[in-house]
N, C-alpha and C positions, 0 to 999 in steps of 0.2 A: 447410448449410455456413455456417460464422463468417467473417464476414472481420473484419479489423483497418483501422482505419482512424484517423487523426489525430483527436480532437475537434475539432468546431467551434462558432461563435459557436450559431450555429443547434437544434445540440442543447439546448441547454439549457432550449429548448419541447419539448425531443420528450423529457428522461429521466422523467419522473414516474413509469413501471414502473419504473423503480430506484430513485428516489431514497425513496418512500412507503412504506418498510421501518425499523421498532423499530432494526436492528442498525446502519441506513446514517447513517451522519453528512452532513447537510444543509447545506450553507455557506450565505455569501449570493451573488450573482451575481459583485459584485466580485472576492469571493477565487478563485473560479473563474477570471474572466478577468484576475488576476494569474496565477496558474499559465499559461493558455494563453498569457501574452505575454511570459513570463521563462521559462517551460519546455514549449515545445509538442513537444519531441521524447518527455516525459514522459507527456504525457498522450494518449491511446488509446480509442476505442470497439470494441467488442465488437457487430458489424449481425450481425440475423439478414436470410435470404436476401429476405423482408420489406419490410425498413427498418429493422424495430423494435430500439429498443436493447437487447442482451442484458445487456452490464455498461460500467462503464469503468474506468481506472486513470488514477490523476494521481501525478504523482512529482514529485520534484524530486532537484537533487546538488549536496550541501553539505557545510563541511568544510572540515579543511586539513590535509596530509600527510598522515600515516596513517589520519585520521579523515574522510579523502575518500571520499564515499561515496555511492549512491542511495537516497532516503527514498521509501518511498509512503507517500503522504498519505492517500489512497483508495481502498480497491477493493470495489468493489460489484456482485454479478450480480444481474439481476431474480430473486423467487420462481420464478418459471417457467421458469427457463433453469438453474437452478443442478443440482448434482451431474450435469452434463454436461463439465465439463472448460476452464469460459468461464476460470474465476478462477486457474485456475493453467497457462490460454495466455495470460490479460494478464501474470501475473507472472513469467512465462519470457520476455517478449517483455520487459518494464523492465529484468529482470535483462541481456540482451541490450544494451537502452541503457547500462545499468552498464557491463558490460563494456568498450564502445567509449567508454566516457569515461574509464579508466584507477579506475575505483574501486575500494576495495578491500574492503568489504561491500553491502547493503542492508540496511536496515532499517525496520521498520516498528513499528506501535502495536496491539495487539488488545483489548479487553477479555478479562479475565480469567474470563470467563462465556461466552466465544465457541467453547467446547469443539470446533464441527466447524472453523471456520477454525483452529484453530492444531493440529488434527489434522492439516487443509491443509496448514497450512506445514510443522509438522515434518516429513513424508513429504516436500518439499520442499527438505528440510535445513536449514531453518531451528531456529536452540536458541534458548531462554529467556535473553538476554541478562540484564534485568534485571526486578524489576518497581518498576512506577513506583504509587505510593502517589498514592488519589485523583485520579486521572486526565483519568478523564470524570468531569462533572459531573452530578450528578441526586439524586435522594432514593431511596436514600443514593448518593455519589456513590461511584464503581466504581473499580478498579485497573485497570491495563492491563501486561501484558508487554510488553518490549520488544524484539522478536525480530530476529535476526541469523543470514546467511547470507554464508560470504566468498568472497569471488570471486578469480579465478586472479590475480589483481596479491600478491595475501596469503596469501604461501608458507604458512608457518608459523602459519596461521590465528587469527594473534595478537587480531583483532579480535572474535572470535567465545568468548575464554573471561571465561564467565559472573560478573558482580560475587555476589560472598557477601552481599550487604547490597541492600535497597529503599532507592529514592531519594521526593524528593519531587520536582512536575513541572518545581520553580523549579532544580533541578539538573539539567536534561536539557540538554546541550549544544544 
């Protein structure tokens, strides 16, 4: 059985099954406990019946008017726990935060090489908003999609139809 549970300070000794993953983006400590101290309703572990950490999600919600909205910043399941259903019970549970915040998508960043998560998502109903040129950084640095799911505030799903054109990152709102 999974439970959910708020992050805490504490974890951050105990995720190394998560975080010692090619695919997972590693912060430093600080940006984490910015997150937890400006958006802890955001942020979420994923306990197996254990302790152990299965995954966690960090979001945030930014914006203004119609561009109000939930971003996840992270979402990461251990090797070992994944295609069980962890990654998209955290991201049902944010989208859920979305909701009671009045937002009017979620969105998020993938690499463009992450072929089963945006398999994830789109089954999720997430589309290909845009792709964002050079993204992630590395040798050679990568693109990332920028995917988008709208939530009941956005009738007309107006948030969610697709740009014809790649941006670069310095144009990401």
């Amino acid at each position: 059985m999974t439970t959910l549970r708020p992050f805490t300070c504490d974890d951050l000794l105990k995720y190394n099954n998560v975080n010692l993953d090619p695919l997972t983006e590693t912060y430093g400590i600080n940006f984490y406990m910015q997150y937890l101290a400006r958006w802890p309703e955001y942020f979420q572990v994923a306990e197996a019946p254990n302790g152990e950490i299965m995954g966690y999600i960090m979001g945030k919600a930014e914006g203004h008017g119609t561009n109000w909205h939930g971003h996840v910043t992270a979402l990461t399941v251990a090797p070992c726990y994944r295609r069980l259903g962890v990654a998209a019970l955290l991201m049902n549970w944010l989208e859920d935060v979305s909701e009671k915040k009045h937002a009017y998508f979620v969105d998020l960043f993938v690499r463009v090489s992450n072929k089963v998560a945006i398999s994830m998502y789109q089954a999720m109903g997430y589309i290909v908003y845009r792709t964002v040129l050079e993204y992630y950084s590395g040798n050679p640095d990568e693109d990332a999609y920028d995917m988008r799911k709208a939530l009941s505030r956005d009738v007309d799903k107006e948030s969610v139809v697709p740009l014809d054109h790649p941006v670069r990152p310095e144009e990401v709102e």
